[in-house]
N, CA and C atoms of all chains as a GROMACS GRO file, in nm:
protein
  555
    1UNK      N    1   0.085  -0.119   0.000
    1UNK     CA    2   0.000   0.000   0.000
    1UNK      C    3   0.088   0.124   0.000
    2UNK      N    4   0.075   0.202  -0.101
    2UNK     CA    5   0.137   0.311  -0.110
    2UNK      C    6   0.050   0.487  -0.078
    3UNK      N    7   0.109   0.561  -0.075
    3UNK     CA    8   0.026   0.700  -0.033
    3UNK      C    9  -0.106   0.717  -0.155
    4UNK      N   10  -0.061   0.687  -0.284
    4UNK     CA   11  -0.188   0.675  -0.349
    4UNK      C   12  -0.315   0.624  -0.342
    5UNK      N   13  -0.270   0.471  -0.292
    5UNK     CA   14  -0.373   0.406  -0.224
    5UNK      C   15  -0.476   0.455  -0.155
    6UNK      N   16  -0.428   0.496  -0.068
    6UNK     CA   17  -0.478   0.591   0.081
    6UNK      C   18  -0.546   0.673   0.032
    7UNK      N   19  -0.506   0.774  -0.058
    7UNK     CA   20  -0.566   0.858  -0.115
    7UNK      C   21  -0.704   0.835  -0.213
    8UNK      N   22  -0.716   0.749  -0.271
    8UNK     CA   23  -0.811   0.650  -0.347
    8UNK      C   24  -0.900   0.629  -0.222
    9UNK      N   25  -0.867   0.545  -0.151
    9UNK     CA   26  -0.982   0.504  -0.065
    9UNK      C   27  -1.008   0.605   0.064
   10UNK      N   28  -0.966   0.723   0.086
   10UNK     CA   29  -1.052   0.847   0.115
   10UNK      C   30  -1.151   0.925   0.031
   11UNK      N   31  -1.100   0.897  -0.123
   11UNK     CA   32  -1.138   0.995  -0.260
   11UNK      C   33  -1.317   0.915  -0.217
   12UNK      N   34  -1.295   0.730  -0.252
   12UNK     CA   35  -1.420   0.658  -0.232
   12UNK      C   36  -1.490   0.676  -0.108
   13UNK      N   37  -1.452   0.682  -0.001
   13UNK     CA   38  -1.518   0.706   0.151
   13UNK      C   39  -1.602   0.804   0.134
   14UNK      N   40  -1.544   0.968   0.086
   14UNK     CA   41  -1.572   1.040   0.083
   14UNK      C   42  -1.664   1.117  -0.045
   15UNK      N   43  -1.727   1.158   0.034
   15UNK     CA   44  -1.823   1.233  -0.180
   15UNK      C   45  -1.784   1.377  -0.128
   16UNK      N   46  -1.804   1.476  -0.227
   16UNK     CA   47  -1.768   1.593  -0.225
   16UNK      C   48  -1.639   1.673  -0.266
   17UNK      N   49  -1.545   1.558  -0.250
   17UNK     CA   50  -1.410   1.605  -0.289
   17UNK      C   51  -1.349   1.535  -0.420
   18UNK      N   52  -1.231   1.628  -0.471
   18UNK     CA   53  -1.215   1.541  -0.598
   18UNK      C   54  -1.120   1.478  -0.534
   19UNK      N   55  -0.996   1.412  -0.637
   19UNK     CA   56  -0.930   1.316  -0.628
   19UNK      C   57  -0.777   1.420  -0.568
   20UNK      N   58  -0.802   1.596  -0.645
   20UNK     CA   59  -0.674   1.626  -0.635
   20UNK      C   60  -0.711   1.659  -0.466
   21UNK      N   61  -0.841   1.689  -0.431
   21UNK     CA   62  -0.835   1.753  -0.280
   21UNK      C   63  -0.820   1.661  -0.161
   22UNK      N   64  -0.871   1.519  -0.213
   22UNK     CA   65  -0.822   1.448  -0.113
   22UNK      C   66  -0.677   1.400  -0.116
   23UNK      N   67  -0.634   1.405  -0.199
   23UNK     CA   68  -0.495   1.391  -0.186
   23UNK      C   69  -0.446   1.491  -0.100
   24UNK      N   70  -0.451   1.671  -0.118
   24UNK     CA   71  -0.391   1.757  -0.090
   24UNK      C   72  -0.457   1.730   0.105
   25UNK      N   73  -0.549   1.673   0.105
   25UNK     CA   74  -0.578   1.669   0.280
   25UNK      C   75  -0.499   1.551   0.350
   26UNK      N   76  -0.466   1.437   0.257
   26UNK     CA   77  -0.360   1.345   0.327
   26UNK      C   78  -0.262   1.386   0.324
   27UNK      N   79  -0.191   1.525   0.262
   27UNK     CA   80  -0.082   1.539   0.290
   27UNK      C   81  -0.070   1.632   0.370
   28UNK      N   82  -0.244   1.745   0.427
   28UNK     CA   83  -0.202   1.785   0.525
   28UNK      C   84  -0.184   1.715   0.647
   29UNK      N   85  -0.225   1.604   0.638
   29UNK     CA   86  -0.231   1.544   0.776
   29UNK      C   87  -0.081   1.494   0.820
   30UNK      N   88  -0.020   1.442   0.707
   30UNK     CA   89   0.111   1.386   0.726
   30UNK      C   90   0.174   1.520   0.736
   31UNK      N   91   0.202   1.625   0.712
   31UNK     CA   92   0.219   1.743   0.756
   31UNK      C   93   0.205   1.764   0.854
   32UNK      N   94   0.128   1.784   0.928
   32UNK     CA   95   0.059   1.798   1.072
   32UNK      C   96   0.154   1.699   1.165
   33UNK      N   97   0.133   1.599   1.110
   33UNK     CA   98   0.194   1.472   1.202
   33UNK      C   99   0.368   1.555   1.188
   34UNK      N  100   0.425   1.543   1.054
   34UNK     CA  101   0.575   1.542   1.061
   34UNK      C  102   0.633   1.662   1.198
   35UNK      N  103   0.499   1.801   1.163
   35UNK     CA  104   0.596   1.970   1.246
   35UNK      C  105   0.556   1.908   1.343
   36UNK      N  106   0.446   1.806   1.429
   36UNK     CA  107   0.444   1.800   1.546
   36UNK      C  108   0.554   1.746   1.559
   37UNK      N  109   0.614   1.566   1.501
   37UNK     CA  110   0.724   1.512   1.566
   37UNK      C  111   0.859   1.568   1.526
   38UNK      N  112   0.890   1.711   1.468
   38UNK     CA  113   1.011   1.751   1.459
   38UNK      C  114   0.984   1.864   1.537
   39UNK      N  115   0.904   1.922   1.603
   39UNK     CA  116   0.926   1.983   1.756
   39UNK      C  117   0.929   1.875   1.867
   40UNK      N  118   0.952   1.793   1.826
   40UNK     CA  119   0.993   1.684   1.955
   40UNK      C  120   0.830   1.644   2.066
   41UNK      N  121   0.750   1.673   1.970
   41UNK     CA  122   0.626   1.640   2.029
   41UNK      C  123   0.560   1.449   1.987
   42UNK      N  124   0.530   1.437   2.087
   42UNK     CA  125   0.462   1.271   2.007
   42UNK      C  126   0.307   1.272   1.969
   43UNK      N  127   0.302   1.210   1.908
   43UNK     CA  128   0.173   1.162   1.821
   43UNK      C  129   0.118   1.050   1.877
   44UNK      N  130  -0.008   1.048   1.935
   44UNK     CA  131  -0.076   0.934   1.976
   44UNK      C  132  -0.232   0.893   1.901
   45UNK      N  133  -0.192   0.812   1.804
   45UNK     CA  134  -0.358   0.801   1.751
   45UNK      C  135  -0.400   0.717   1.786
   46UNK      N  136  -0.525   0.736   1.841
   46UNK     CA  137  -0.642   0.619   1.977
   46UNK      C  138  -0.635   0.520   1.834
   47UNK      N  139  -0.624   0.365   1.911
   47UNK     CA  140  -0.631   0.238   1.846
   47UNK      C  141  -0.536   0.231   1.744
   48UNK      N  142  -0.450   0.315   1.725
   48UNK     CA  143  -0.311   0.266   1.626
   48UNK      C  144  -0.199   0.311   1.662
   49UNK      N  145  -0.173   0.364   1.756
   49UNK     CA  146  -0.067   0.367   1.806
   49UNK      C  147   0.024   0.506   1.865
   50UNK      N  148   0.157   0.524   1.868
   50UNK     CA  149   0.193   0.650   1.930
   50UNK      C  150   0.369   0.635   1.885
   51UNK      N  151   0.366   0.777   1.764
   51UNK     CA  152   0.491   0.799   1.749
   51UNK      C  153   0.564   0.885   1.841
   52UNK      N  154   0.690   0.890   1.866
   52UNK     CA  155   0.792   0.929   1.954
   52UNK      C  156   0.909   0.948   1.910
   53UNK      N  157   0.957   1.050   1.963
   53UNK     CA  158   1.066   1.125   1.934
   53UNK      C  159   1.171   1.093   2.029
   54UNK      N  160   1.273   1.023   1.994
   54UNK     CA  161   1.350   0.945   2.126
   54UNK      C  162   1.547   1.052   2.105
   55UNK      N  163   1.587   1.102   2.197
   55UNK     CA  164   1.730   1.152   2.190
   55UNK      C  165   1.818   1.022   2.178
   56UNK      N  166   1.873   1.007   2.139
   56UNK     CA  167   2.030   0.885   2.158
   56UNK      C  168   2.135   0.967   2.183
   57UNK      N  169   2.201   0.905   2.267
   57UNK     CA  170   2.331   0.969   2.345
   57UNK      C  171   2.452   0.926   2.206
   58UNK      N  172   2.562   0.978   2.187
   58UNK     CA  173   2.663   0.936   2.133
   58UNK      C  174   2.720   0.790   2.167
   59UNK      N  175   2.747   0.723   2.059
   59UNK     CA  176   2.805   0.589   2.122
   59UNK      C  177   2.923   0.576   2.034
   60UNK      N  178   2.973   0.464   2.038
   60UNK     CA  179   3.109   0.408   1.970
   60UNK      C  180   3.044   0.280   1.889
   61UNK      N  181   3.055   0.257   1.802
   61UNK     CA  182   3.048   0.185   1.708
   61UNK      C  183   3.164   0.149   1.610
   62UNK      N  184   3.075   0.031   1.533
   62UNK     CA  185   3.178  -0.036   1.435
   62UNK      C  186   3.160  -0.043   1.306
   63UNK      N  187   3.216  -0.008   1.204
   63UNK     CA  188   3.196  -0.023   1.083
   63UNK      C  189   3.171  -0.164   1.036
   64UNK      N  190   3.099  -0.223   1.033
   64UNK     CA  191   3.085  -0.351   1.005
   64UNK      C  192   3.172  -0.444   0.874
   65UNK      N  193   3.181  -0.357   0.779
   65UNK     CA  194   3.270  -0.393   0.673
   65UNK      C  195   3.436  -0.374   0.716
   66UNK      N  196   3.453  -0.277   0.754
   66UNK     CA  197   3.616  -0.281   0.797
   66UNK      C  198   3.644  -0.304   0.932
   67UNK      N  199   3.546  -0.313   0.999
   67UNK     CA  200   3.583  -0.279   1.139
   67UNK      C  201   3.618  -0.247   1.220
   68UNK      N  202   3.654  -0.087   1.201
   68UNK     CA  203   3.704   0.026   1.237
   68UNK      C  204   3.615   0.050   1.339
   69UNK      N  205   3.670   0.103   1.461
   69UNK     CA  206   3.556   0.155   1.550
   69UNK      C  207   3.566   0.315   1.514
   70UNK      N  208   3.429   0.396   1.569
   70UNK     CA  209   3.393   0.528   1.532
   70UNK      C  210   3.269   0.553   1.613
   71UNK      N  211   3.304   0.664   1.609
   71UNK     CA  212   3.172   0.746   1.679
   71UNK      C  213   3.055   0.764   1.646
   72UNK      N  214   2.907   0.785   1.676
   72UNK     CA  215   2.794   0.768   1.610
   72UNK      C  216   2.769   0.890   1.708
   73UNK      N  217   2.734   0.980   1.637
   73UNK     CA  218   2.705   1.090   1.687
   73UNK      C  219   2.560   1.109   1.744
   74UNK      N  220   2.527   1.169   1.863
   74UNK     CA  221   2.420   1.199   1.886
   74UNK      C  222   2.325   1.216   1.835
   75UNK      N  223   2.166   1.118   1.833
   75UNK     CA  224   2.084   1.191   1.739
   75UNK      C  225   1.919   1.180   1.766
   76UNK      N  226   1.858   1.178   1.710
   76UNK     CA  227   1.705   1.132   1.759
   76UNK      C  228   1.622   1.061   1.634
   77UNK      N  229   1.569   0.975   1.709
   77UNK     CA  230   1.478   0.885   1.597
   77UNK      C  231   1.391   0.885   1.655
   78UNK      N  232   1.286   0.827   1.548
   78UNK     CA  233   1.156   0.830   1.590
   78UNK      C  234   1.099   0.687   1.555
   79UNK      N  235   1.034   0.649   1.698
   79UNK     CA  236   1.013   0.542   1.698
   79UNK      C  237   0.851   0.516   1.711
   80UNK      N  238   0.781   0.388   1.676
   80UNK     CA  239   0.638   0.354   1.675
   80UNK      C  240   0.605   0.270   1.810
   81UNK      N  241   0.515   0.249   1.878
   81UNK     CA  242   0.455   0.165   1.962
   81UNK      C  243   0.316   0.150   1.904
   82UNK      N  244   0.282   0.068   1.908
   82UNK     CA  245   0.138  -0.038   1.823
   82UNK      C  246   0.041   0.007   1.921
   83UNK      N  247  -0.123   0.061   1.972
   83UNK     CA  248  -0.139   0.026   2.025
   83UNK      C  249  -0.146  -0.127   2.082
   84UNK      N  250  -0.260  -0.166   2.200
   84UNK     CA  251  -0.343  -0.253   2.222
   84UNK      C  252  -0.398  -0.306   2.137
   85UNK      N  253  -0.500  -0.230   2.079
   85UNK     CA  254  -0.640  -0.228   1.985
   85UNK      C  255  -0.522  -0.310   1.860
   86UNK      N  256  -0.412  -0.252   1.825
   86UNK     CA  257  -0.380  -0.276   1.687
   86UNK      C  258  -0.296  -0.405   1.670
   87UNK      N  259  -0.255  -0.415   1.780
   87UNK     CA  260  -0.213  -0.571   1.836
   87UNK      C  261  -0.317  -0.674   1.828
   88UNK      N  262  -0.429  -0.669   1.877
   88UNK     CA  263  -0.528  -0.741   1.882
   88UNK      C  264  -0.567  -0.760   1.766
   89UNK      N  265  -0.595  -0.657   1.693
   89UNK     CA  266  -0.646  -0.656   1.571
   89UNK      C  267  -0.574  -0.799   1.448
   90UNK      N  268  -0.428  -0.755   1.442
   90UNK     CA  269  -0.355  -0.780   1.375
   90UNK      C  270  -0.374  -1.002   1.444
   91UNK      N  271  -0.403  -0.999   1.545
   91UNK     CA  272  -0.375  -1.155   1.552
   91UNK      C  273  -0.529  -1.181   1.602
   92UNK      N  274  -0.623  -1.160   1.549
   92UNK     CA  275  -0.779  -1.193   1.612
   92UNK      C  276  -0.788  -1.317   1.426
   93UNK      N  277   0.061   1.506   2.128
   93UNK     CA  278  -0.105   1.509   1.975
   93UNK      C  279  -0.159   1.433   2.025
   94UNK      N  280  -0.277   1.439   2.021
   94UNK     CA  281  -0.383   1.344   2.006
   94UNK      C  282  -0.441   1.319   1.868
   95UNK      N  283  -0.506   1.211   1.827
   95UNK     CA  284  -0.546   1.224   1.713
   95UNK      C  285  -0.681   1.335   1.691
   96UNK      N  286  -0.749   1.347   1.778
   96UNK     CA  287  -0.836   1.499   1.775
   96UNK      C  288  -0.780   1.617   1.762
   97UNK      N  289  -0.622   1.634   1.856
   97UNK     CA  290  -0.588   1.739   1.788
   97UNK      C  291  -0.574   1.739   1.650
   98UNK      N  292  -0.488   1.646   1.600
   98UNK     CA  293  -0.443   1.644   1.432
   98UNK      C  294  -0.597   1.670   1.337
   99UNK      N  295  -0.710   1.607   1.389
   99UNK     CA  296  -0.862   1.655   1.314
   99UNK      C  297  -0.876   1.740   1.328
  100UNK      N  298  -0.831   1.861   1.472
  100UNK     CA  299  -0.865   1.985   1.448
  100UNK      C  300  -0.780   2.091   1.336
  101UNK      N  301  -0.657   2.028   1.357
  101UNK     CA  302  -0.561   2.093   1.277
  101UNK      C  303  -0.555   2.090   1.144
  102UNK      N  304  -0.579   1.968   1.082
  102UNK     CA  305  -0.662   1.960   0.963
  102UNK      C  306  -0.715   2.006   0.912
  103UNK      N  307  -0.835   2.020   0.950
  103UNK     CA  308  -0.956   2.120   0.943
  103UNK      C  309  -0.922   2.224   0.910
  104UNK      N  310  -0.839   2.263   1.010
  104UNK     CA  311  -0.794   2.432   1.028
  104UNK      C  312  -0.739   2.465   0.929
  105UNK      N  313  -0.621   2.434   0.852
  105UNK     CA  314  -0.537   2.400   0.749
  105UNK      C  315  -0.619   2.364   0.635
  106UNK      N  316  -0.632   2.249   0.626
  106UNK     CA  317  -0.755   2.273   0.491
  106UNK      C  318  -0.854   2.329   0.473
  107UNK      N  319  -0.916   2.388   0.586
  107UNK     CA  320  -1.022   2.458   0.551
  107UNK      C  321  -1.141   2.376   0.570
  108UNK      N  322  -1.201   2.283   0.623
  108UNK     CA  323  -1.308   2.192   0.576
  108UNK      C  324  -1.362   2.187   0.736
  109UNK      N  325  -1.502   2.103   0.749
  109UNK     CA  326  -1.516   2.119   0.890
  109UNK      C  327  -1.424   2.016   0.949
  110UNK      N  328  -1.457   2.009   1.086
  110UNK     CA  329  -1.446   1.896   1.182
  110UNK      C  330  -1.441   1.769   1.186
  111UNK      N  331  -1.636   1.731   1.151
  111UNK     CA  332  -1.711   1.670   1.106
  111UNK      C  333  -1.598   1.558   0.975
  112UNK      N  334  -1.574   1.638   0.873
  112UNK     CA  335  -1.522   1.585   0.733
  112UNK      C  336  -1.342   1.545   0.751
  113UNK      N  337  -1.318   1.635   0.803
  113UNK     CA  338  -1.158   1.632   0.912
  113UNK      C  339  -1.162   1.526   0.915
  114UNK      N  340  -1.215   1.483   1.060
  114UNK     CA  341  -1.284   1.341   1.142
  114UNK      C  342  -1.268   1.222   1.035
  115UNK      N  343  -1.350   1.268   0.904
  115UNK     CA  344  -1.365   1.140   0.832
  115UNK      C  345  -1.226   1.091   0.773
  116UNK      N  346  -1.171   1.195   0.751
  116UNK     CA  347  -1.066   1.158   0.634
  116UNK      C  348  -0.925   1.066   0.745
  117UNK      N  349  -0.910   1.140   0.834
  117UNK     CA  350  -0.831   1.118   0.953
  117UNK      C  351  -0.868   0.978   0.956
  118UNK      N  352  -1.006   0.954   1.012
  118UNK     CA  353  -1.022   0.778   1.052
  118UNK      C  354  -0.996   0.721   0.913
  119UNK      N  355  -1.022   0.776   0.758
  119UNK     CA  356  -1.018   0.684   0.690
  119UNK      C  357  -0.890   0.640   0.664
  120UNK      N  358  -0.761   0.718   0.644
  120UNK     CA  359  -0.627   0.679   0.667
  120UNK      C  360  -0.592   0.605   0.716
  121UNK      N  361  -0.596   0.574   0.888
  121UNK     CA  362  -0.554   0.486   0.994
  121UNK      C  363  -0.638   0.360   0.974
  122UNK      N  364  -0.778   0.380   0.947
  122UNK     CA  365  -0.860   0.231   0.894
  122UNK      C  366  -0.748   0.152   0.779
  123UNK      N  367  -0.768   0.232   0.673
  123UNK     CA  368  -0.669   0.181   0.585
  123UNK      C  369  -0.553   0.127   0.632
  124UNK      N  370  -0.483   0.167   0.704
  124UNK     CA  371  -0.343   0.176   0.678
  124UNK      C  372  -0.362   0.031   0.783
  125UNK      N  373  -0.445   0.014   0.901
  125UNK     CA  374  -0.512  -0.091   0.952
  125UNK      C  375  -0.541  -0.234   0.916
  126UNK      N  376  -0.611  -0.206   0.796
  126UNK     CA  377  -0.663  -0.278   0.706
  126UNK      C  378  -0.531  -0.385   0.647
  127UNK      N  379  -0.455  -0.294   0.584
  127UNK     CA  380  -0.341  -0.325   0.515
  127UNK      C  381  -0.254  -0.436   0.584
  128UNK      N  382  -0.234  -0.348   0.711
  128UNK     CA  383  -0.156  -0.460   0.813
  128UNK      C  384  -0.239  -0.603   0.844
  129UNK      N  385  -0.354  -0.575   0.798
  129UNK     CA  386  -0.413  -0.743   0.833
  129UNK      C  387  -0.419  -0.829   0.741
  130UNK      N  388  -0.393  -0.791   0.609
  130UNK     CA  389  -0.391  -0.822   0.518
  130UNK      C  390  -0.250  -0.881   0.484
  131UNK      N  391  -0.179  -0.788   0.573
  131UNK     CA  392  -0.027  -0.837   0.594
  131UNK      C  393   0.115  -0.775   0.498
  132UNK      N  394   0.002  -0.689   0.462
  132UNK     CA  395   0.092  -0.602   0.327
  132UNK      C  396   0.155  -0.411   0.453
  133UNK      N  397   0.282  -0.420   0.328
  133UNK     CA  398   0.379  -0.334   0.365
  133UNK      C  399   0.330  -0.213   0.297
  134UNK      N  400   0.329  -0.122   0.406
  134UNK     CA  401   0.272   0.013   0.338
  134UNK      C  402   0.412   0.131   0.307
  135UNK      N  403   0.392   0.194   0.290
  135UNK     CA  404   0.476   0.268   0.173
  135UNK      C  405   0.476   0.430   0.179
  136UNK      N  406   0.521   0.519   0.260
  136UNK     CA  407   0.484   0.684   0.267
  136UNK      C  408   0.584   0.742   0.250
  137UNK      N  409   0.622   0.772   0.132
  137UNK     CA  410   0.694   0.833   0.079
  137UNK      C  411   0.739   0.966   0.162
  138UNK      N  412   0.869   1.019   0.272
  138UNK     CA  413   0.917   1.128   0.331
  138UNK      C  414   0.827   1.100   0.456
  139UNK      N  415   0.800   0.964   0.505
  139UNK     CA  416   0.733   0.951   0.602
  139UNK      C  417   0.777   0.813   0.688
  140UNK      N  418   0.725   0.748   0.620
  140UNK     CA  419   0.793   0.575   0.636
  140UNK      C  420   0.734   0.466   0.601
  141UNK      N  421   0.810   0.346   0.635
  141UNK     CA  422   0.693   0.228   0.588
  141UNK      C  423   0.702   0.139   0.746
  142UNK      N  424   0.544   0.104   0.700
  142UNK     CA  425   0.501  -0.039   0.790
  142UNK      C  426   0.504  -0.144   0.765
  143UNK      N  427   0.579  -0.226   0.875
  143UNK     CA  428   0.569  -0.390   0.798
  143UNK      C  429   0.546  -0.483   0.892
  144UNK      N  430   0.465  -0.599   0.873
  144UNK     CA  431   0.426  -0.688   0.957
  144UNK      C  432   0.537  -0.788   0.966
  145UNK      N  433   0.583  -0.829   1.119
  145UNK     CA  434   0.661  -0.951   1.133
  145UNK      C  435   0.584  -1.033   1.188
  146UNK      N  436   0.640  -1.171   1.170
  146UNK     CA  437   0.554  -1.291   1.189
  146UNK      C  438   0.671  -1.366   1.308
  147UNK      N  439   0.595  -1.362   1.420
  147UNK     CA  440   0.633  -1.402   1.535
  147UNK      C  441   0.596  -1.594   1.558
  148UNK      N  442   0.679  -1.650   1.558
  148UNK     CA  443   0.648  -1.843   1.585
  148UNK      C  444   0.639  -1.835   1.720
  149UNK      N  445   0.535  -1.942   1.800
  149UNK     CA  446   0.489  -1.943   1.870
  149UNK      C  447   0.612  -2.016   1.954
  150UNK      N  448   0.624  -1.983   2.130
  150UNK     CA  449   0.737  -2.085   2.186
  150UNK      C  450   0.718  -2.090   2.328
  151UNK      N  451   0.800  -2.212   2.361
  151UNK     CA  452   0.748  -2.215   2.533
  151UNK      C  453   0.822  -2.131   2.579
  152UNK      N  454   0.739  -2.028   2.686
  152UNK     CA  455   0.811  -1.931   2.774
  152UNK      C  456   0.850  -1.984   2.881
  153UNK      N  457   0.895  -1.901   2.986
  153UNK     CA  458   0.843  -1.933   3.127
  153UNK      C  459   0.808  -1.791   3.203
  154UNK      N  460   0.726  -1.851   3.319
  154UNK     CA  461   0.685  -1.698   3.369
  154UNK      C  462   0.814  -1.673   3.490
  155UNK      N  463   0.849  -1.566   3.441
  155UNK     CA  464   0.982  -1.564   3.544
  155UNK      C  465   0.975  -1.569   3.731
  156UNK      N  466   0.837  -1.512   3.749
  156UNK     CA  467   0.822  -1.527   3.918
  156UNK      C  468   0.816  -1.691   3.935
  157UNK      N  469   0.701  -1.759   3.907
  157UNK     CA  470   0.735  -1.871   3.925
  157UNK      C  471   0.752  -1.972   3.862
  158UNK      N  472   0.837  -1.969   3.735
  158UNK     CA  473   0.912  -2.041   3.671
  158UNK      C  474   0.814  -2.154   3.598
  159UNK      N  475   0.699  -2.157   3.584
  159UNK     CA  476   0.568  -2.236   3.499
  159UNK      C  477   0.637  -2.220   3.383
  160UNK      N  478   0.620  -2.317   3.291
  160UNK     CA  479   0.601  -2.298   3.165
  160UNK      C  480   0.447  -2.271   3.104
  161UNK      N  481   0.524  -2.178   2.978
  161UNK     CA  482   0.386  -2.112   2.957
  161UNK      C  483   0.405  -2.127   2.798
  162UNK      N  484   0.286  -2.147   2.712
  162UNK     CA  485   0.319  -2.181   2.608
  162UNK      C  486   0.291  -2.019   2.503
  163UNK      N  487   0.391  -1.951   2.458
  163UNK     CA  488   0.302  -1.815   2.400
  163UNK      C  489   0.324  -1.848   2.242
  164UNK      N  490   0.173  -1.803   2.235
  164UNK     CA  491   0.112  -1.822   2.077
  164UNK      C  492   0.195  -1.749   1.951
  165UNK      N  493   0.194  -1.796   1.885
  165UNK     CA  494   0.245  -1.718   1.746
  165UNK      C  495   0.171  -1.603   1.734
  166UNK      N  496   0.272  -1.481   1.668
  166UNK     CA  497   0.168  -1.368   1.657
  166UNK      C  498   0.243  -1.286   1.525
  167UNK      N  499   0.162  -1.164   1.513
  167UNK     CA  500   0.183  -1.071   1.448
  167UNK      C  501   0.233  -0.947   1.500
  168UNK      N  502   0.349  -0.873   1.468
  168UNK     CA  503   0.327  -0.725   1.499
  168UNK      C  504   0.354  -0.617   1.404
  169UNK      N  505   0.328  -0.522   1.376
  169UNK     CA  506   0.386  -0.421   1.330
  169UNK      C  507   0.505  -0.350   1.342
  170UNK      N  508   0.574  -0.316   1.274
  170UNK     CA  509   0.708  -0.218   1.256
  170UNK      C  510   0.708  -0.164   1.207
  171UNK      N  511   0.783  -0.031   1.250
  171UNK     CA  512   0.723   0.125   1.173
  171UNK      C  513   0.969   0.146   1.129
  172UNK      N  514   0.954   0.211   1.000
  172UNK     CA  515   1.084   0.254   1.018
  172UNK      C  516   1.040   0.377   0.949
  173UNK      N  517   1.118   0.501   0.987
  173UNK     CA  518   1.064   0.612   0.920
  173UNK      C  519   1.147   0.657   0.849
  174UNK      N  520   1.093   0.708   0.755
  174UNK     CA  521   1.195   0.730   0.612
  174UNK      C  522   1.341   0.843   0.602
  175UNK      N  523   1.411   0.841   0.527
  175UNK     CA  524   1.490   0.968   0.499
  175UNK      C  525   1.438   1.084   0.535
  176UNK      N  526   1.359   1.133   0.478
  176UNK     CA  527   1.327   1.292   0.448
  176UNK      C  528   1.266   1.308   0.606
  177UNK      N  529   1.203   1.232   0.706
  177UNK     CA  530   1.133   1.279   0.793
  177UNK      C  531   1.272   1.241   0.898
  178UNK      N  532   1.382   1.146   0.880
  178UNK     CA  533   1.480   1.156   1.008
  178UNK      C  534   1.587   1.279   0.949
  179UNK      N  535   1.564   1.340   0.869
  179UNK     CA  536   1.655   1.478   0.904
  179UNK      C  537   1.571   1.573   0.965
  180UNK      N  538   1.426   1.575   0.876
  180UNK     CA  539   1.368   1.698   0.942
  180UNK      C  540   1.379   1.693   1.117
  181UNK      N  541   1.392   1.558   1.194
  181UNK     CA  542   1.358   1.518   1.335
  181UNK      C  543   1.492   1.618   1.357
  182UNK      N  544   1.592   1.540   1.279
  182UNK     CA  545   1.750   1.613   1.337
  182UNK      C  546   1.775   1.745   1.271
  183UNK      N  547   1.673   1.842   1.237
  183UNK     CA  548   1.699   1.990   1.203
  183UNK      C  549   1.773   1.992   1.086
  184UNK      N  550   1.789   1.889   1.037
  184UNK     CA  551   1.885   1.898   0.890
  184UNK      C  552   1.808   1.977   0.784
  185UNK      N  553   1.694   1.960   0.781
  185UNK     CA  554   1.591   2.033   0.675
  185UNK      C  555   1.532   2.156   0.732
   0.00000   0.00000   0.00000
């Protein structure tokens, strides 16, 4: 499933809008979502889950091909937790 | 966020009510829902993808009192998020 997809089956859900406006509203939403989690805010959507903005400290690492050790610089990722609901879902 | 905030913000931003916000919002996450049960890998381009792993079922034990416990095979989701959204996280963009 790709972003088009998505967009298709809002275009069908929905009457009133064309194809270019529901597109242009899934991308405000993913918009919405991205400035919240790059102010370091998390995203929690009831029954699917909750993105997060996590710091990582600097570590030492290894180049796996040469095996040079090196530094991995400080950084932040963003990570998913499933809800409940979507856990269940997924093995019912 | 809550996901009500993001419907309000929506709204606000596109211009549309609440009400229609509401719809489009649930219809995304249904989908994207859907997909995962189906067992298929979704795809968001400057966002990320989801993918289902398939967990085999195995005997545990419960660590207080050491029972064996048999846990079921399962499913979960994994989220990795794409290029374009781990710089914007790290101010690169």
């Amino acid at each position: 499933m790709t972003k088009t997809d998505i967009v298709e089956g809002v275009y069908e859900r929905l009457g009133g809008f064309s194809k270019k406006e529901a597109a242009a509203i899934v991308e405000t939403i993913l918009d919405v979502m991205k400035d919240a989690l790059t102010d370091g805010e998390k995203v929690k959507i009831s029954s699917f889950g909750t993105f997060t903005v996590r710091a990582k400290k600097k570590r030492r690492g290894r180049n796996p091909k040469t095996g040079k050790t090196l530094e991995i610089s400080a950084r932040k990722v963003l990570t998913f937790k499933p809800s409940q609901v979507l856990k269940s879902l997924l093995n019912s | 966020m809550t996901k009500s905030e993001l419907i309000e913000a929506v709204a606000r931003q596109s211009e549309i009510t609440l009400d229609r916000a509401a719809i489009v919002v649930n219809a995304v996450f249904e989908q994207m829902v859907d997909a995962m049960k189906r067992g298929e890998r979704i795809e968001i381009r400057n966002f990320g993808n989801f993918t289902v792993k398939h967990y085999d079922g195995y005997i545990g034990r419960n660590p207080k009192s050491g029972d064996k416990v048999q846990v079921p095979p399962k499913r979960l989701p994994f989220f990795k998020s794409g290029l374009g959204l781990k710089e914007m996280i790290n101010g690169r963009r």
